[in-house]
PADREN-660225 format. One line per field, with one value per residue (C-alpha): x, z, y; residue in one letter; residue number from 1. Coordinates in Angstrom, 2 decimals. Layout:
N
px = X, ...
pz = Z, ...
py = Y, ...
resn = A, ...
resi = NUM, ...
***
This chain:
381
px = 107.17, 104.33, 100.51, 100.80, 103.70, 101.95, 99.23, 101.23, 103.58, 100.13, 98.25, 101.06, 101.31, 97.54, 97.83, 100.67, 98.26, 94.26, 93.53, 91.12, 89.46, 90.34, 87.23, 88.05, 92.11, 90.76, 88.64, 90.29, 92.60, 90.68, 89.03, 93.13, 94.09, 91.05, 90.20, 86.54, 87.34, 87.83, 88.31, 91.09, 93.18, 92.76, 94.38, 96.90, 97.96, 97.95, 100.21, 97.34, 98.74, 95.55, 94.42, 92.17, 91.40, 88.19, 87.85, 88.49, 86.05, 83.35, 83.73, 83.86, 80.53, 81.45, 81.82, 78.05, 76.19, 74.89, 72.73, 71.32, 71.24, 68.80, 66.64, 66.26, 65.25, 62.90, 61.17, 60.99, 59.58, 56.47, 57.07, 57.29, 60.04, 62.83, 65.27, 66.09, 68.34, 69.68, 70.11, 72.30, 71.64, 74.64, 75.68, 77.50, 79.99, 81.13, 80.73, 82.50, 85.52, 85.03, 85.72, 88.46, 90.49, 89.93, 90.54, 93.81, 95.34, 94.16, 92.09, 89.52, 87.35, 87.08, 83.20, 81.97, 81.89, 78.14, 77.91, 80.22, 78.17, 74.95, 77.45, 78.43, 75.13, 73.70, 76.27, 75.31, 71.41, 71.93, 74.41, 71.88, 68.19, 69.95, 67.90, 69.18, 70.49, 68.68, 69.67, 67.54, 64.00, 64.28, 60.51, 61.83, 64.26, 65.52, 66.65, 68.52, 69.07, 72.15, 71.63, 68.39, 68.90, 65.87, 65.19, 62.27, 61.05, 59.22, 57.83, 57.34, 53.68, 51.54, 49.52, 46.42, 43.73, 40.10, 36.49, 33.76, 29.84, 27.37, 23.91, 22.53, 21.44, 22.16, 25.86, 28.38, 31.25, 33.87, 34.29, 34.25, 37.97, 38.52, 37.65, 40.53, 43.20, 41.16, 42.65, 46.38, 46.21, 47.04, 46.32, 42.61, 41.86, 45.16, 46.55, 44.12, 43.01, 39.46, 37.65, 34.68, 34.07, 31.02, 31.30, 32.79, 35.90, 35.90, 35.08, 37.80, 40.34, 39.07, 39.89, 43.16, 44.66, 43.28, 45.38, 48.29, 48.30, 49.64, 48.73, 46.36, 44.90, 44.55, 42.08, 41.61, 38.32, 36.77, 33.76, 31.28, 27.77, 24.62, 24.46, 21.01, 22.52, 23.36, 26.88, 26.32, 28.08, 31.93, 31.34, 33.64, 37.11, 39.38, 43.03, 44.52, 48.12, 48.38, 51.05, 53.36, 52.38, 53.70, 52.93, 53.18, 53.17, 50.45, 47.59, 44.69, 41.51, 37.60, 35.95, 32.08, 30.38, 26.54, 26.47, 29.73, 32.46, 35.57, 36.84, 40.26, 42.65, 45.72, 49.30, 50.22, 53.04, 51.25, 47.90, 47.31, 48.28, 46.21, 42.36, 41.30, 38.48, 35.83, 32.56, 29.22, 25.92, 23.30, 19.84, 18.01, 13.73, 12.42, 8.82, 7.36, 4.94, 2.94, 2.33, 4.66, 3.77, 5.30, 6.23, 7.54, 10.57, 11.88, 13.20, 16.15, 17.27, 18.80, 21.31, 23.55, 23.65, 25.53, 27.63, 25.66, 27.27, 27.99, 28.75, 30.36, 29.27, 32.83, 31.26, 33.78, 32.50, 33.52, 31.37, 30.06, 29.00, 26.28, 26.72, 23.10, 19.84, 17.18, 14.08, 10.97, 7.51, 6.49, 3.35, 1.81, 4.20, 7.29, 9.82, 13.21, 16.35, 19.26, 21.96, 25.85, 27.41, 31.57, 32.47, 31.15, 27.56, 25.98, 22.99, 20.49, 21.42, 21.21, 17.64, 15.95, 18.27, 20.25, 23.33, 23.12, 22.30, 20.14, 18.74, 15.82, 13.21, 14.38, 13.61, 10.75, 9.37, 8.39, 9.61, 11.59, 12.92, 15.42, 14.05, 16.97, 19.90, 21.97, 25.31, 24.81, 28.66, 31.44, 34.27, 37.70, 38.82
pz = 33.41, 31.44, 32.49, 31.12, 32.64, 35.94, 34.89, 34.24, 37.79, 39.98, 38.07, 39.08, 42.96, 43.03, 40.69, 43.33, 46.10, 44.56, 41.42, 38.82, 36.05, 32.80, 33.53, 37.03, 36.33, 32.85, 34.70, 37.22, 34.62, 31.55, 32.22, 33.08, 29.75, 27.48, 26.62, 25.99, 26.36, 30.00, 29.30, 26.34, 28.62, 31.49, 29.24, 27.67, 31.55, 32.64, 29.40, 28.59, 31.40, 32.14, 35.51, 37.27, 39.89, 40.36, 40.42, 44.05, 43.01, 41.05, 41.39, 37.88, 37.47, 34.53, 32.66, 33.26, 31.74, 28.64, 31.20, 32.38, 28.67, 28.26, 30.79, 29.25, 26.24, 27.89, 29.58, 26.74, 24.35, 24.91, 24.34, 21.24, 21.94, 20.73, 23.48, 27.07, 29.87, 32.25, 36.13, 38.20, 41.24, 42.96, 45.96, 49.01, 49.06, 45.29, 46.46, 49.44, 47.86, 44.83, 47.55, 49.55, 46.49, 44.77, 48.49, 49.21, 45.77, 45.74, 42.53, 42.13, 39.74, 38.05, 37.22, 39.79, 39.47, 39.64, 36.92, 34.54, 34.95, 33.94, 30.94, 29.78, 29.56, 27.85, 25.09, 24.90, 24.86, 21.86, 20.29, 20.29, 19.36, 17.84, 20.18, 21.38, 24.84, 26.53, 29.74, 30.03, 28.97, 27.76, 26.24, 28.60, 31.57, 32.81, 36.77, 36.40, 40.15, 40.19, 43.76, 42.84, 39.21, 37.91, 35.52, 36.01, 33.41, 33.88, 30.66, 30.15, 30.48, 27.58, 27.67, 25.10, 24.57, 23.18, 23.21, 24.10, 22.93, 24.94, 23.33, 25.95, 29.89, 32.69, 32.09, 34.63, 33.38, 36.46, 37.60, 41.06, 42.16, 43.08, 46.79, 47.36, 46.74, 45.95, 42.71, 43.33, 41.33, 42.46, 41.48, 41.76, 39.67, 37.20, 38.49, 36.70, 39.68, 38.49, 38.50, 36.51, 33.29, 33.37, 33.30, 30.41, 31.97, 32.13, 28.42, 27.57, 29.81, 28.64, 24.75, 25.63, 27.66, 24.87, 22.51, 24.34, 27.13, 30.38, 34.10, 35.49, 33.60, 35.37, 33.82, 33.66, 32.96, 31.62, 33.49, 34.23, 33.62, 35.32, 35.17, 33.35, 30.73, 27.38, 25.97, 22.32, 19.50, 19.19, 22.77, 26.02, 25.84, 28.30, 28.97, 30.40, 30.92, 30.91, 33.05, 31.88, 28.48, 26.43, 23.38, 21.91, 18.88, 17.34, 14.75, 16.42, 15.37, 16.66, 18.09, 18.60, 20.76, 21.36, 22.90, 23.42, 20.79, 21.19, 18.68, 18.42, 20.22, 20.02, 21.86, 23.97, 26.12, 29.14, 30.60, 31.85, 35.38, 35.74, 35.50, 31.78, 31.27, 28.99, 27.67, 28.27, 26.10, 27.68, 27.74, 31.10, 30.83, 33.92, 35.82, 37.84, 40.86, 39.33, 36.04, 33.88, 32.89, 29.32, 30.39, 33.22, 31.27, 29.37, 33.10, 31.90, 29.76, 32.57, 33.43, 30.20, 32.57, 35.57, 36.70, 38.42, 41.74, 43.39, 46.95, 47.37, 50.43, 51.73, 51.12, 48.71, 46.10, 42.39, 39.34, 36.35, 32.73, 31.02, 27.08, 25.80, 27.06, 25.01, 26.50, 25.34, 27.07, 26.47, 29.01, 31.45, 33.96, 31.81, 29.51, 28.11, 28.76, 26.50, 27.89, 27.12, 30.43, 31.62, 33.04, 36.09, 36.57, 39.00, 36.72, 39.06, 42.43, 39.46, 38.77, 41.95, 43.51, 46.21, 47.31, 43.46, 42.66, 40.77, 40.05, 38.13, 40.88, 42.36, 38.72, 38.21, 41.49, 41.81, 42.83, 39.61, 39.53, 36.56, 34.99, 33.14, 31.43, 28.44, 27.00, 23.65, 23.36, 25.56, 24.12, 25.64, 25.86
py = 203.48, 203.69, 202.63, 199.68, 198.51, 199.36, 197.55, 194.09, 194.98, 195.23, 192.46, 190.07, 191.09, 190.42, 186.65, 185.77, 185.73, 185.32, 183.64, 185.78, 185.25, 187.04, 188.84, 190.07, 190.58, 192.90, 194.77, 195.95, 197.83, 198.46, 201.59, 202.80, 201.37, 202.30, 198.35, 197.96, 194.19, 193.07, 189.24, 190.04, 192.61, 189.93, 187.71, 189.56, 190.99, 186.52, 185.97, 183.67, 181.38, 179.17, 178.13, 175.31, 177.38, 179.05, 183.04, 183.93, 187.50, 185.19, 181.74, 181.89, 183.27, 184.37, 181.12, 180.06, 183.63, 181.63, 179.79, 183.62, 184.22, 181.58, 182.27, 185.91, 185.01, 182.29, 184.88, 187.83, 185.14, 186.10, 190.30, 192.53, 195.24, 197.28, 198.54, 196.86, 197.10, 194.78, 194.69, 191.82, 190.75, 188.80, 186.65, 189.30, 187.52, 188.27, 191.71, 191.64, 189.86, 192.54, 194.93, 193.26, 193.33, 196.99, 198.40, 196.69, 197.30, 201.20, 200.38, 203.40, 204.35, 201.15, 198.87, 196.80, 193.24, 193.62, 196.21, 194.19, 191.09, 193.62, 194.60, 190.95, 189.93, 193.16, 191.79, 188.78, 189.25, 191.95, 189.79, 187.00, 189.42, 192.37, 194.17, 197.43, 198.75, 201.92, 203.02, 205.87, 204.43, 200.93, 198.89, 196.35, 195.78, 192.39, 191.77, 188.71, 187.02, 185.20, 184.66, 182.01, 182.06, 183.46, 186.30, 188.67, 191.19, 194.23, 195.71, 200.05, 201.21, 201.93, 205.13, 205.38, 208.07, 207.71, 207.97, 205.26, 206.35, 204.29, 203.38, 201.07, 202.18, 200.49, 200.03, 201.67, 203.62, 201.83, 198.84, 197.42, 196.65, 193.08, 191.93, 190.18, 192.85, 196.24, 196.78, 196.33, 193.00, 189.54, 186.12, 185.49, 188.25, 187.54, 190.50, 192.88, 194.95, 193.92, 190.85, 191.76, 193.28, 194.15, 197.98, 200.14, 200.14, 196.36, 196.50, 198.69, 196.97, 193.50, 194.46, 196.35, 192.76, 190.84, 193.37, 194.08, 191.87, 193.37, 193.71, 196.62, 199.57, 202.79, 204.81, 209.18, 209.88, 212.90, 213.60, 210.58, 209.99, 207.73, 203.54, 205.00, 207.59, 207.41, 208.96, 209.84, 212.01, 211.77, 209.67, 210.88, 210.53, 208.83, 207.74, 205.01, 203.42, 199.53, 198.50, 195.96, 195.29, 192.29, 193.92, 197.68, 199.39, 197.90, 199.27, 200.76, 200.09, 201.22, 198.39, 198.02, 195.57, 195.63, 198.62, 200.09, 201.91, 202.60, 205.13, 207.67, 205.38, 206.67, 206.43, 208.93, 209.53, 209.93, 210.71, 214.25, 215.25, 217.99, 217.72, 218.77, 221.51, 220.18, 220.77, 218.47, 218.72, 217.53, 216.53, 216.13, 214.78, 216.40, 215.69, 218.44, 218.56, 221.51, 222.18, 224.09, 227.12, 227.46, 231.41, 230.40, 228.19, 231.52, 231.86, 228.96, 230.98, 233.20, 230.50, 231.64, 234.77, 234.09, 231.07, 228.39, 227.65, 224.05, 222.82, 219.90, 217.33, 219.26, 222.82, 223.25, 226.01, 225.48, 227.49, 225.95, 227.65, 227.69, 228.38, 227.92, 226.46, 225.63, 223.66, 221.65, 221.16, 217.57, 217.41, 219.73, 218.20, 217.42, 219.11, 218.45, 220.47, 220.58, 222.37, 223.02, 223.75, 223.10, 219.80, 218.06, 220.00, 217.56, 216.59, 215.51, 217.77, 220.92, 219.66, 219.42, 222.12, 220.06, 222.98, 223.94, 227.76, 228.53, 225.08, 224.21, 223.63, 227.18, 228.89, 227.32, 227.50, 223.76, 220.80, 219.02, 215.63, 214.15, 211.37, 210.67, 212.68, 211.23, 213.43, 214.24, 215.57, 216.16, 218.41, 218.85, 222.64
resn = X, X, X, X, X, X, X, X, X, X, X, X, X, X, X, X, X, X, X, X, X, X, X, X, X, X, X, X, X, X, X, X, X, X, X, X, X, X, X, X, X, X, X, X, X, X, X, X, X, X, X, X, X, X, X, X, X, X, X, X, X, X, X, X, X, X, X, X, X, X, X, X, X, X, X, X, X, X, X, X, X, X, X, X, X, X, X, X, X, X, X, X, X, X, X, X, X, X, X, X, X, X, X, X, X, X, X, X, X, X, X, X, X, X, X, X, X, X, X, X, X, X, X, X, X, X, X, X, X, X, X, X, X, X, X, X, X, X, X, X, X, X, X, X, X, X, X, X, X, X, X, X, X, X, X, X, X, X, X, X, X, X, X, X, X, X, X, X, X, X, X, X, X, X, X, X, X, X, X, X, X, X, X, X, X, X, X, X, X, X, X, X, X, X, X, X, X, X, X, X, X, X, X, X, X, X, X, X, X, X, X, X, X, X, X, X, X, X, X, X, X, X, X, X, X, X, X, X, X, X, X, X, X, X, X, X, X, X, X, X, X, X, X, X, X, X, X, X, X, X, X, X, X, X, X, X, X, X, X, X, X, X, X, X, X, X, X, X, X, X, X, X, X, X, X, X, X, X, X, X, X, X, X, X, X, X, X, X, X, X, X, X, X, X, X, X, X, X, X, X, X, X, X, X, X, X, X, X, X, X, X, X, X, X, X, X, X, X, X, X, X, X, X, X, X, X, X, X, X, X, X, X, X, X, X, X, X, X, X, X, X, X, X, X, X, X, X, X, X, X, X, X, X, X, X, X, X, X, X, X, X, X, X, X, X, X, X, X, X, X, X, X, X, X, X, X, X, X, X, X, X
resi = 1, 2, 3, 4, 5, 6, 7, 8, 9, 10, 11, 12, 13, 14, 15, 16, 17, 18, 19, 20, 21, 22, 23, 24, 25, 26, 27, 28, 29, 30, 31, 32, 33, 34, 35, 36, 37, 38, 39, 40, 41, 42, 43, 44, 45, 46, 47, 48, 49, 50, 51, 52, 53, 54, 55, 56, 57, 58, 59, 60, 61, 62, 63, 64, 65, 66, 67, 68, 69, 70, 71, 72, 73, 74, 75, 76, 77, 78, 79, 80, 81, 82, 83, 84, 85, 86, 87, 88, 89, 90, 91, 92, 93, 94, 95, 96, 97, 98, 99, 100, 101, 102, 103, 104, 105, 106, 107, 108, 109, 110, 111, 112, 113, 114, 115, 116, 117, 118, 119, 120, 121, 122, 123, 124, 125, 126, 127, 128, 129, 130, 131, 132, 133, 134, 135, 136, 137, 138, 139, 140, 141, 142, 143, 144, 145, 146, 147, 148, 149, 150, 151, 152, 153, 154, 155, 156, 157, 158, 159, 160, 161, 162, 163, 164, 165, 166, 167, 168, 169, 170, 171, 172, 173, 174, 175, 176, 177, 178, 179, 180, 181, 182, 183, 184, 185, 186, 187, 188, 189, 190, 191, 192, 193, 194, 195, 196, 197, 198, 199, 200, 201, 202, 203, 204, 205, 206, 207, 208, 209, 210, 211, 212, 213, 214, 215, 216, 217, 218, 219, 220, 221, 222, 223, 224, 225, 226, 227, 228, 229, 230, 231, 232, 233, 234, 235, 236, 237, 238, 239, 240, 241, 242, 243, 244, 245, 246, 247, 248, 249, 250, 251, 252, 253, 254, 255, 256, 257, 258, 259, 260, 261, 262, 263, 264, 265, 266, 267, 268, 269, 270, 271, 272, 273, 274, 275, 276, 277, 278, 279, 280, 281, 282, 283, 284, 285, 286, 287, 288, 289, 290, 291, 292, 293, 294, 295, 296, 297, 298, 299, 300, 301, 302, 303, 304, 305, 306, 307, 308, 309, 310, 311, 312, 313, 314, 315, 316, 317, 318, 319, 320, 321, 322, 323, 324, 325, 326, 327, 328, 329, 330, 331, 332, 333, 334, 335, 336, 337, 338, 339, 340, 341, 342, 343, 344, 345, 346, 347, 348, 349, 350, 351, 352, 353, 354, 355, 356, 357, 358, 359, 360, 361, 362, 363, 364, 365, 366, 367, 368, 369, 370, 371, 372, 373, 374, 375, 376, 377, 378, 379, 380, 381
***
């Protein structure tokens, strides 16, 4: 007897006693009999006898997906994408019944009635957009509850690099999370994490919703600066990943507001998970209790020498490089330092000495204070 014969034998033992759909009855046998079409071996297995009974597996469930179908494409009307994937979430009790019958008829190996319903309307939603289905790592993925019938979508983060130069002081580089749900996201702030945008990161994140839409932006900075300083040159570069975006693939563009630019954005396919080494050029103005003896500044020049050590508020040790110094005296109790040193040399704790060795007020023998420091460049290693 061959498989198919089978097939048609145990497909009537189960019509006798529980009514199926040509969905249901098809799948249950197709993967056995290589049909890619559940509802046209379901028929061909029921002799297309028709029934008035409902689906004792679905209820006929299946008759109704052009109703899930619109609600998909009601909610991805407002998102640019490619690829997408679909979940199904369905009553227990189709489940349990789903069960009941693939255990007492020995039927292994075979789709769930759960999967095929994610399957049907994967079909239909491509049929209808020409979209295409990704499993793996899909622009978008749809949950459709069949439970409450409502469709949720969920949209792939977005990961961008660049570079912001600041001309303006008194700006912050990050923003205060908002008070009501410290950054997570929720209604009051429209799910941004931030309720403000006020800071550069508010800045950035501001233009990149307004471009791409989406939730919260986490950002990865590289290295920080002062409310009071200045970042200058080719500016200091940053990541960030917008979550949920409705919108990707776009042109990117600098953009330059009153005292902000954003420059370099480009996509990425993720931000770095390791700390980057980079590069800061900086120049500090410092005031001094005594006056500065002009041969007593050649004594900087020692700090290309030998590493300058930090101590964290921890007492964690880390060492930071010096590649040149270069100095000028500006008043008998103020110069300028420009120096290029690695990444994350506490500016102001350097210049007045605070668990920084050697710092300036150690070398020069006097008590310094930074009046302000602006970063001329900051290059990534």
């Amino acid at each position: 007897m061959s498989d198919y014969q089978k097939s048609v034998l145990l497909a009537n033992q189960i019509l006798k006693k529980h009514e199926l759909c040509d969905n249901c009855l098809g799948r249950l046998f197709s993967k056995q009999l290589h049909f890619s079409s559940n509802k046209l071996l379901g028929k061909k297995l029921k002799k297309n006898s028709d029934s008035t009974q409902k689906c004792y597996i679905c209820k006929n469930l299946f008759d109704n997906l052009n109703h899930f179908l619109r609600l998909m494409l009601d909610v991805a009307s407002n998102y640019s994408f490619s690829s997408f994937s679909v979940g199904a979430m369905v009553k227990p009790s189709i489940i349990d019944r789903d069960d009941y019958i693939r255990s007492k008829y020995k039927l292994k190996g075979i789709d769930s009635v759960k999967t095929d319903v994610s399957k049907e309307l994967r079909k239909l939603f491509s049929r209808k957009t020409k979209k295409i289905v990704d499993f793996l790592d899909p622009d978008v993925t749809f949950t459709v509850n069949l439970k409450d019938e409502s469709c949720q979508l969920r949209s792939k983060s977005i990961s961008l690099s660049g570079r912001y130069i600041k001309t303006s002081r008194g700006i912050s580089q990050k923003q205060k999370s908002c008070a009501n749900c410290f950054g997570k996201g929720c209604r009051i702030c429209n799910f941004h994490g931030i309720s403000e945008f006020d800071s550069i990161e508010g800045i950035i994140s501001q233009f990149l919703f307004e471009k791409f839409g989406g939730t919260t932006a986490k950002f990865t900075w590289i290295g920080g600066e002062d409310k009071s300083s200045l970042v200058l040159g080719t500016g200091r570069p940053f990541f960030v990943k917008i979550q949920n975006p409705s919108k990707r693939n776009l042109k990117l563009t600098s953009k330059t507001f009153d005292f902000l630019k954003i420059t370099n954005l480009k996509f990425i396919l993720e931000s770095p998970k390791k700390p980057l080494k980079f590069n800061s050029s900086i120049e500090v103005k410092i005031s001094t209790e005594d006056e500065i003896d002009s041969k007593n500044l050649k004594k900087l020049k020692d700090l290309q020498k030998h590493p300058i050590v930090v101590y964290d508020k921890s007492g964690k040790r880390s060492e930071k490089k010096a590649f040149s110094v270069k100095y000028k005296k500006n008043s008998k109790n103020a110069f300028t330092l420009f120096i290029k040193a690695e990444g994350g040399l506490p500016v102001k704790r350097f210049v007045n000495s605070d668990d920084v060795s050697p710092g300036i007020s150690k070398i020069l023998n006097t008590s310094c204070m930074c009046q302000e420091f602006d970063f001329l460049d900051v290059e990534v290693q």
